[in-house]
N, C-alpha and C positions, 0 to 999 in steps of 0.2 A: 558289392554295390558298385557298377562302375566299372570304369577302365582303371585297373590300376596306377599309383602316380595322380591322379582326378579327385580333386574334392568335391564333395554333395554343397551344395548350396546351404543346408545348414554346419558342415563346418566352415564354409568360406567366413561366414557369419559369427561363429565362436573363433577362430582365428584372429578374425579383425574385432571383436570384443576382446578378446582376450589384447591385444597389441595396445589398443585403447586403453584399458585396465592399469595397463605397466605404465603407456605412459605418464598417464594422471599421477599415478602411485609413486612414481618417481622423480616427479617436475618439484622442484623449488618451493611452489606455494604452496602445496599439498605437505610437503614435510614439515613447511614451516606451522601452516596453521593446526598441524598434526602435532607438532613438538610444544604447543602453545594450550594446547590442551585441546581445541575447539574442532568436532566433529559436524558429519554431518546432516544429523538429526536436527539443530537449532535452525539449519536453513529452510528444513523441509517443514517444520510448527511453521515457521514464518512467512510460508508462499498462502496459507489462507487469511491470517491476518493481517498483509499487504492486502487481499483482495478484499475484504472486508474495510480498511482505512479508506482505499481507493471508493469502490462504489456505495459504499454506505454510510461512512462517515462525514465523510467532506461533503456530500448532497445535503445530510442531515444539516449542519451546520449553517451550509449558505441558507437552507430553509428555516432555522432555526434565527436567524441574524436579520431575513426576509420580516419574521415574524414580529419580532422585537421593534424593528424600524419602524419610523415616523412615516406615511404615505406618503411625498411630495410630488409634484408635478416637474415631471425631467426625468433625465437617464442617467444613473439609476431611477427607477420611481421610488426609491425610500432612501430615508436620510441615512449619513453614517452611522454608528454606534458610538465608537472612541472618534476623541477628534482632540487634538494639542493644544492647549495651556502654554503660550511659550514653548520654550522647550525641553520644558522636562516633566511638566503637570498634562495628565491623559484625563479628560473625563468620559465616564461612560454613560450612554442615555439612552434607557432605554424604556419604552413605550408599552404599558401593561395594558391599553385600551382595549387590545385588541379581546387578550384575556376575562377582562371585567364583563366586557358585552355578552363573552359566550358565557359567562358565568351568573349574568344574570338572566340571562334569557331561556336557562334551564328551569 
């Protein structure tokens, strides 16, 4: 294949994978978090459940927090939820109107 001495394009490619491989494999944190027990399977479970927290949970939430609140006039247009008691008492308030309506309206 080739001039002899001349790499194909896919060993240029497994050469510098392979260079990559060693490096990783050999670097400091890779040993360490290898000596610690922790592979890398836990990170790879973890990139759908960060994607998951990211767009599905935290929207849910502020909708969730939207829903509960009080209407008011201004920006926000709904009241907070928690609000401080001095400083150390939290109450929570939160507004089931919304729910009752739909629930009676069925």
């Amino acid at each position: 294949m080739g001039q002899p001495g001349y790499l194909t394009f896919a060993e240029r490619i497994s050469v510098a994978l392979a260079r990559v491989m060693h490096g990783i494999m050999h670097s400091p944190a890779y040993r360490w978090l290898h000596r610690h027990g922790m592979r890398g399977r836990p990170f790879v479970i973890a990139v759908p459940y960060l994607w998951l927290l990211l767009f599905f949970v935290v929207p849910f939430l502020i909708v969730l927090k939207i829903a509960f609140a009080k209407t008011v006039l201004g920006i926000p247009p709904y009241s907070p939820l928690l609000e401080w008691i001095g400083e150390q008492a939290v109450t929570v308030n939160l507004n089931l109107a919304n729910f009752t309506f739909l629930l009676r309206d069925t």
